[in-house]
C-alpha positions in Angstrom: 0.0 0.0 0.0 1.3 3.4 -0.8 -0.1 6.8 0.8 -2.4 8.9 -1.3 -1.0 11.4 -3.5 -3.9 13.0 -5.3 -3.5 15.9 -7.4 -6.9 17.3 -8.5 -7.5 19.8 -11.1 -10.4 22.5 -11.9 -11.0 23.0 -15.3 -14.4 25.2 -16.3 -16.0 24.0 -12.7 -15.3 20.7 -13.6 -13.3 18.4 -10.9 -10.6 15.5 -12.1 -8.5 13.1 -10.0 -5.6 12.6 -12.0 -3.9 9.9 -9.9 -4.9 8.6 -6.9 -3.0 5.9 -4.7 -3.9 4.8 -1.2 -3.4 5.8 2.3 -1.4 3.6 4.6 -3.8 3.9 7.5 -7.3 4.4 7.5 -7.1 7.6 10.1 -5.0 9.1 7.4 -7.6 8.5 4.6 -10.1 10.1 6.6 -8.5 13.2 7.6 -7.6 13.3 3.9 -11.6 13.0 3.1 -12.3 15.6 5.1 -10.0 18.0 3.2 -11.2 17.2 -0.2 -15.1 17.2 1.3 -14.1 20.9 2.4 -12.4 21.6 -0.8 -15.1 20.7 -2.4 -17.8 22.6 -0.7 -16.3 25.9 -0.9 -15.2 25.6 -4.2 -18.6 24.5 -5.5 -17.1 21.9 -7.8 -17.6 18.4 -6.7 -20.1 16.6 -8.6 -21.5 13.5 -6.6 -20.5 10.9 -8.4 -16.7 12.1 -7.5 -17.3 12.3 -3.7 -19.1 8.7 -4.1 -16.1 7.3 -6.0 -13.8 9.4 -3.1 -16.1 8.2 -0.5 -15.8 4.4 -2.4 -11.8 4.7 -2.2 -11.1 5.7 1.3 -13.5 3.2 2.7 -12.7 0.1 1.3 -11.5 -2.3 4.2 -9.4 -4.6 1.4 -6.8 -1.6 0.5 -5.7 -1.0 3.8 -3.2 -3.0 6.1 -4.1 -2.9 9.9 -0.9 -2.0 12.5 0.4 -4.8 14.8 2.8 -4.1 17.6 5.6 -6.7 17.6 4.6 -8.6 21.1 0.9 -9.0 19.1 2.7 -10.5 16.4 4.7 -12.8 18.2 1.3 -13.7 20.1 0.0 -14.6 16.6 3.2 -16.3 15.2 3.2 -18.7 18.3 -0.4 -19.4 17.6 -0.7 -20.0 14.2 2.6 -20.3 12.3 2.1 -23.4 10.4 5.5 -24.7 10.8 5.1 -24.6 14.6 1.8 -26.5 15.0 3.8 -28.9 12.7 6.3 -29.3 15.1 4.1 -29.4 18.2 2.8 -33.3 17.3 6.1 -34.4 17.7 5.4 -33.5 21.7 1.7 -35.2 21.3 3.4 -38.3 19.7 6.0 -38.4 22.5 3.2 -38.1 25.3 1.4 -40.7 23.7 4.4 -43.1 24.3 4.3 -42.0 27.4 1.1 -43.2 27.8 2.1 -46.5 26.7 5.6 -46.9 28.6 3.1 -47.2 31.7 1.1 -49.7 30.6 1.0 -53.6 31.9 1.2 -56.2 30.0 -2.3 -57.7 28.6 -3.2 -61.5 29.8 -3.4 -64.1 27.5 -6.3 -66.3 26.7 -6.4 -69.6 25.1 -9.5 -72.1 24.7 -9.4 -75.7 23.0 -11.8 -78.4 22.1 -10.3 -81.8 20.8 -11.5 -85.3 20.0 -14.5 -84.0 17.7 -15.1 -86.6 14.5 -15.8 -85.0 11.0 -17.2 -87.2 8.9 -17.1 -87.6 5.2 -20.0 -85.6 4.4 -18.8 -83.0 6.5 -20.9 -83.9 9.9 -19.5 -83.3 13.1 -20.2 -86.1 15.9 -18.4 -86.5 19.5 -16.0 -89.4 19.9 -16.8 -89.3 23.5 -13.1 -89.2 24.1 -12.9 -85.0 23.8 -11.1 -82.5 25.7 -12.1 -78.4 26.7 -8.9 -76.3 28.0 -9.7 -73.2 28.9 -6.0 -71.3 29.8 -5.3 -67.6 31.2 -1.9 -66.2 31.6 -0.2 -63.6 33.2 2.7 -61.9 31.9 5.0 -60.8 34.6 8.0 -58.4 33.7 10.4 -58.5 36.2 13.6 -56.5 36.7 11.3 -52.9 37.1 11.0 -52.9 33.3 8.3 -51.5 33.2 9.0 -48.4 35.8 12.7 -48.1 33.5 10.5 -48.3 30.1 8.4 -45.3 31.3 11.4 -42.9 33.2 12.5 -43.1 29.7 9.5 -42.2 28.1 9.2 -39.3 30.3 12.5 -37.6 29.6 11.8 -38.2 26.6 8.7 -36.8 26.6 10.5 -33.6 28.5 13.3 -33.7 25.9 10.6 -33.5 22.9 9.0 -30.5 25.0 12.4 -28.6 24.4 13.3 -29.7 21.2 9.8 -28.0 20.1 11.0 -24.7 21.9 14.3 -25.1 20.4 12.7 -25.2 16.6 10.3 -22.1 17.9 13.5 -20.2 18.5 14.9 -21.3 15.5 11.5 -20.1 13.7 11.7 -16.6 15.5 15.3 -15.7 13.6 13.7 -15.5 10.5 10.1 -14.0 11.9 12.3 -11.1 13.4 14.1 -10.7 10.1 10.5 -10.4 8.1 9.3 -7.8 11.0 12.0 -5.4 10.6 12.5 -6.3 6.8 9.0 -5.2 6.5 9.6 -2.4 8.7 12.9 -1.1 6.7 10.7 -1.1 3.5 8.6 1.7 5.1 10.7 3.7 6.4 12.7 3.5 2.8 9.1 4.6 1.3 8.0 6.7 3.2 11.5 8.4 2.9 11.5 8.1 -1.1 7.7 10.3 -1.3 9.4 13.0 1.1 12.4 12.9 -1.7 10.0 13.2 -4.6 8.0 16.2 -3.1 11.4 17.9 -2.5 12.3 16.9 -6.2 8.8 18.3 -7.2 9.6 21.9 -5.4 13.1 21.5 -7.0 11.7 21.1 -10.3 8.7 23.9 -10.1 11.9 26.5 -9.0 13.7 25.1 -12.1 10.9 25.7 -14.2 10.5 29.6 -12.5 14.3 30.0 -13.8 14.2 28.8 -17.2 11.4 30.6 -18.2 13.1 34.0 -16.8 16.1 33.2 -18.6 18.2 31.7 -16.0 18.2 28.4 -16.6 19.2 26.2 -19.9 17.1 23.3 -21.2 19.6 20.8 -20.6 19.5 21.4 -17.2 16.0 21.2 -17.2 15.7 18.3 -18.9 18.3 16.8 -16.9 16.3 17.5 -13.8 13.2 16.1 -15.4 14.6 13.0 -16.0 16.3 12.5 -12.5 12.8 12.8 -11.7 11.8 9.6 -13.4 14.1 7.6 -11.0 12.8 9.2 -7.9 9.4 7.9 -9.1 10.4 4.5 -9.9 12.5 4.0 -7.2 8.9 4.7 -5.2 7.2 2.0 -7.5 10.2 -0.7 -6.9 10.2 0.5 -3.0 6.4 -0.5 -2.8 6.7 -3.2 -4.8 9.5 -4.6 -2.1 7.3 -3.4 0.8 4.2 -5.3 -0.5 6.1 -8.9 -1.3 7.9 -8.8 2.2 4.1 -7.9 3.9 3.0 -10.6 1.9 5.5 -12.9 3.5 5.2 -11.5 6.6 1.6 -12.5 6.8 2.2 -15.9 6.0 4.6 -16.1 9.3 1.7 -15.4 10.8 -0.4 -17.7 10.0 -3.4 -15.2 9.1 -5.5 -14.3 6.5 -5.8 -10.6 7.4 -3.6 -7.4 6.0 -1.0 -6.8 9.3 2.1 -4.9 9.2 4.3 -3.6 11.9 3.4 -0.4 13.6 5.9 2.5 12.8 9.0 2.2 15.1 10.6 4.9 16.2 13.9 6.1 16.3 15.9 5.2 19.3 18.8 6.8 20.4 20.0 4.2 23.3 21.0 0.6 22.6 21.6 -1.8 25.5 25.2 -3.0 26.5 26.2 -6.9 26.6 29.3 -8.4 28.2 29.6 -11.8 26.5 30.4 -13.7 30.0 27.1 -13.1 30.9 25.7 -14.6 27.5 26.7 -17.4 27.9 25.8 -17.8 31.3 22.1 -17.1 30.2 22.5 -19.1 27.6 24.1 -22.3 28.7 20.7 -21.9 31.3 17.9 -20.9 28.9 18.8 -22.9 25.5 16.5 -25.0 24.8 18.4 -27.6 22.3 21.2 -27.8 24.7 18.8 -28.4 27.9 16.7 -31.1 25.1 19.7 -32.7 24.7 20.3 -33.4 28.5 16.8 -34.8 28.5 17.8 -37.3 25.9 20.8 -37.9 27.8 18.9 -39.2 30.8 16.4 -40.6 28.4 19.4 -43.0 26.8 20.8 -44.0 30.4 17.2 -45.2 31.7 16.9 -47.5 28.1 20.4 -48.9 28.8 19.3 -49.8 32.0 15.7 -51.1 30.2 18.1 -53.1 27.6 20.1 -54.9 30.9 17.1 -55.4 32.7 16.1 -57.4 29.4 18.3 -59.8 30.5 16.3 -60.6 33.6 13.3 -63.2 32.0 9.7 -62.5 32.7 7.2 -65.2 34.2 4.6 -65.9 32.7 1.6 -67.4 35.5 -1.6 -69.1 34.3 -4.7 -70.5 35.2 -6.1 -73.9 33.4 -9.3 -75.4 33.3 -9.5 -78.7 31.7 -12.8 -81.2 31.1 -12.1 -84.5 29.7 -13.3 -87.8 28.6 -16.5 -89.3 28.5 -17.2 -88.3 31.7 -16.4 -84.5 31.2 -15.1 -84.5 34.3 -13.5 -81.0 35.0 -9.7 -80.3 36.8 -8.2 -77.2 37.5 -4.5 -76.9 37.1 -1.9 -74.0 37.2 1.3 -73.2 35.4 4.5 -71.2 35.2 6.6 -70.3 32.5 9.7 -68.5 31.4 12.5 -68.0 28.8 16.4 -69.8 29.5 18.3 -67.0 28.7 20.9 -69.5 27.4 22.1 -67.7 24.2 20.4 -64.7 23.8 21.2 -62.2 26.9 20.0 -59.1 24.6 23.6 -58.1 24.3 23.2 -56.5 20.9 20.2 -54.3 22.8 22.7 -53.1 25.2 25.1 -52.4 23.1 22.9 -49.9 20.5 22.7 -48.3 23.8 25.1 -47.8 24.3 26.1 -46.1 21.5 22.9 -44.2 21.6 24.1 -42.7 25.3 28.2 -42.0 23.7 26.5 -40.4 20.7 24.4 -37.9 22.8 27.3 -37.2 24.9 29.0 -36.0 22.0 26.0 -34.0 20.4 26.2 -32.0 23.7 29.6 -31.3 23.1 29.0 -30.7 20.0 25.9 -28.1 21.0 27.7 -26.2 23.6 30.0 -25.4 21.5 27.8 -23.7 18.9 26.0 -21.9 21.3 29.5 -20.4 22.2 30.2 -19.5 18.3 26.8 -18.3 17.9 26.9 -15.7 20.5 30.4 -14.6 19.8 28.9 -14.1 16.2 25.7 -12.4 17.5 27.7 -10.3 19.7 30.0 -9.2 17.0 27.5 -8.4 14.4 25.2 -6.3 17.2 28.2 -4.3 18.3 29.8 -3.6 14.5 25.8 -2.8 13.7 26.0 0.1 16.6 29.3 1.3 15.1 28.1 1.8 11.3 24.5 3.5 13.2 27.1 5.8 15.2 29.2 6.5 12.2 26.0 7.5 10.3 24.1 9.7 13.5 27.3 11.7 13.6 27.3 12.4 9.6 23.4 13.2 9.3 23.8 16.9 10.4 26.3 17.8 7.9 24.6 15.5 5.1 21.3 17.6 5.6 23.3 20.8 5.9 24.9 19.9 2.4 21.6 18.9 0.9 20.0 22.2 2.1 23.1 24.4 0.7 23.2 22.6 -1.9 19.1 23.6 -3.0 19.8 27.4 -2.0 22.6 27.5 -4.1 20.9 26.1 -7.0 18.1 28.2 -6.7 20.3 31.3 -6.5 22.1 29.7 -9.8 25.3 29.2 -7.8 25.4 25.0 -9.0 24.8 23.3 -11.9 21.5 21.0 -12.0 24.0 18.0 -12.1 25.8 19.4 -8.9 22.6 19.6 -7.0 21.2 16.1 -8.9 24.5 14.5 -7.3 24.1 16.0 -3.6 20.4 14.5 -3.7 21.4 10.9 -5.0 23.6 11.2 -2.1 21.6 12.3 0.7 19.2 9.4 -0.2 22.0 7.3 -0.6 22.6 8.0 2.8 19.4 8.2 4.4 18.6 4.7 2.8 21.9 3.4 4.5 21.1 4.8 7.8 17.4 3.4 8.1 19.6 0.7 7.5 21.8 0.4 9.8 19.3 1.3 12.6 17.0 -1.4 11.4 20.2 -4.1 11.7 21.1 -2.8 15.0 17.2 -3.7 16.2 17.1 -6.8 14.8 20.4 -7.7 15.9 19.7 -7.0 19.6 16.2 -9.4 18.8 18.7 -12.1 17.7 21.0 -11.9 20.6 17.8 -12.7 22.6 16.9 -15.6 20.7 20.2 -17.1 20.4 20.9 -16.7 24.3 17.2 -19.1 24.2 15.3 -16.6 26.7 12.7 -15.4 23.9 10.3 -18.1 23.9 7.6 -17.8 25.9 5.3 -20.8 27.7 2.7 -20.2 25.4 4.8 -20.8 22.5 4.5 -24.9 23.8 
């Protein structure tokens, strides 16, 4: 969306929009109608099919974007970000085998009838020498199995928990980049329609001069045709803002216009000492604290895998009728496996490996949370060095631009002198929304990276 620009002309009491674009909020459009309403009425000239087409324009809810603060947006982006709710079944899927870690085993049941004659043509008669066994059994798993089986389903249950925090603070690097993206696009617009109004006084001053003599035609032209890339510099500026809103909105998972509120310009940045980054860090980071989970998670199924060694009873119940009698006994039974050859040594050994290969992946983790903090770090402070750099040269950049007009206008500069200064100045403003953006986001990042930006709702 671009902010309305409307020139309007009166010709014989007749009343033209020549170009119309839209307001970027909807209090602005109003205020805007309620200029040309009282342009209207005391010029007489407003037919009412113009104020209905006006009225038509300002009012339609599709052409405006509504304002989101950034806390709303994470709000939203934790809510209904399609990769997260993704992500979140991996934590229903591990609760679910959580569920079933604390299960007991189910009993068996077994019924038989023998000694029944089929005949030739497929009739069935009673030998009067049958059997009914009617059998229950009991599996019983000893060595605490079953209490090891679901300590390691909890942690890692706990572990999936964090691993799902972990991939939301993954998630929020690139959401923080599409905020202030989007935000960096409207500051660079709204910037480039202050740059074309102050081409657009240049040029009427330009105009005054050559036609009293003081000014040649190239330089005219010349200034004409600067003019062309101020306007399409708008057009590609727009076009940028409206892709990256696009985007935006897809983070967020909705269907409605929303785009960052306006920030403002802050002059004070907060300080960091690294030692107490990685303190917070090593504390808050949710892949290295998943990681620990799975670490307890891979000891409690080694110690499943020994207990495996330990063989399970198996106690049932037997009801037996016999003969031609059918005279009914009740017997009992126990049974169980030799472990002879198979003492589930290739179990214990995968975990074995499993628990060495976690220990490593920490070591592995805490390292990288080292190098990504030293990074952060580096890149927020060098970002505070170029925004420094720029603050201190903005007061003699506008002072130059400002000469530069009065001595134009007063004939003391060429047109490509003064055409020069102003690729400059927006040159320079461009790089110094820039760098304040980057110095922002970068401060976002070192949150996310020290793992103390995701909230409990974001589970």
């Amino acid at each position: 969306m671009s902010d309305q620009a409307s020139r309007f002309y009166l010709s014989g009491g007749s009343f033209f929009i020549r170009h119309i674009k839209f307001n970027r909020s909807r209090e602005e459009a109003l205020s805007k109608m309620k200029f040309v309403g009282s342009f209207c009425w005391k010029q007489r000239t407003c037919g009412l099919n113009v104020v209905i087409l006006l009225t038509f324009l300002v009012l339609s809810g599709n052409s405006y974007a509504e304002e989101i603060k950034l806390d709303d947006a994470l709000e939203l982006f934790y809510k209904n970000n399609y990769d997260v709710l993704i992500n979140r079944y991996e934590t229903d899927k591990a609760a679910a085998d959580l569920s079933g870690a604390s299960l007991r085993l189910n009993p068996n049941l077994s019924i038989n009838y023998t000694g029944v004659n089929i005949g030739s043509g497929g009739g069935v008669s009673d030998t009067g020498n049958t059997q009914l066994a009617v059998r229950v059994e009991q599996p019983i798993e000893l060595g605490g199995k079953r209490a090891l089986r679901t300590d390691a389903a909890r942690e890692s249950l706990e572990a999936a928990r964090l691993s799902h925090k972990d991939f939301i603070r993954t998630q929020l690097i690139g959401f923080y980049s599409a905020y202030y993206n989007v935000t960096l696009d409207r500051l660079n617009a709204e910037f480039s329609r202050d740059e074309l109004k102050r081409f657009q006084k240049t040029l009427e001053i330009a105009e005054k001069r050559y036609n009293a003599g003081f000014l040649t035609l190239n330089d005219l032209t010349k200034i004409k045709l600067a003019l062309i890339d101020v306007e399409n510099n708008i057009t590609n500026l727009e076009t940028k803002y409206k892709n990256d809103l696009e985007g935006f909105n897809v983070l967020l998972g909705t269907n409605n216009q929303l785009e960052p509120v306006n920030i403002q310009m802050q002059e004070n940045f907060n300080k960091y000492a690294e030692e107490s980054l990685m303190e917070r860090a090593f504390n808050n980071r949710p892949d290295l604290l998943s990681l620990q989970k799975q670490l307890k998670s891979s000891e409690s199924s080694l110690s499943l895998a020994k207990a495996y060694r330990i063989p399970d009873l198996s106690i049932g119940v037997e009801y037996d009728s016999f003969g031609t009698d059918y005279q009914p006994a009740i017997g009992t039974g126990i049974s169980f496996n030799i472990p002879l050859f198979n003492r589930n040594q290739g179990e214990i050994a995968r975990r074995v490996a499993e628990s060495d290969q976690v220990k490593v992946q920490l070591e592995r983790v805490k390292r990288q949370i080292t190098a990504d903090l030293r990074e952060a770090l580096r890149n927020y402070n060098g970002s505070l060095k170029i925004l420094e750099s720029y603050k201190n040269g903005k007061k003699d950049m506008e002072e130059l631009l400002e000469n530069s007009e009065k001595s134009f206008f007063l004939g003391g500069i060429t047109a490509l002198d003064l055409i020069d200064t102003q690729r400059t100045h927006k040159d320079f403003v461009t790089k110094y929304n820039q760098a304040f953006i980057q110095a922002v986001l970068n401060n976002e990042l070192l949150k996310a990276y020290t793992g103390e930006q995701v909230p409990a709702t974001g589970m």
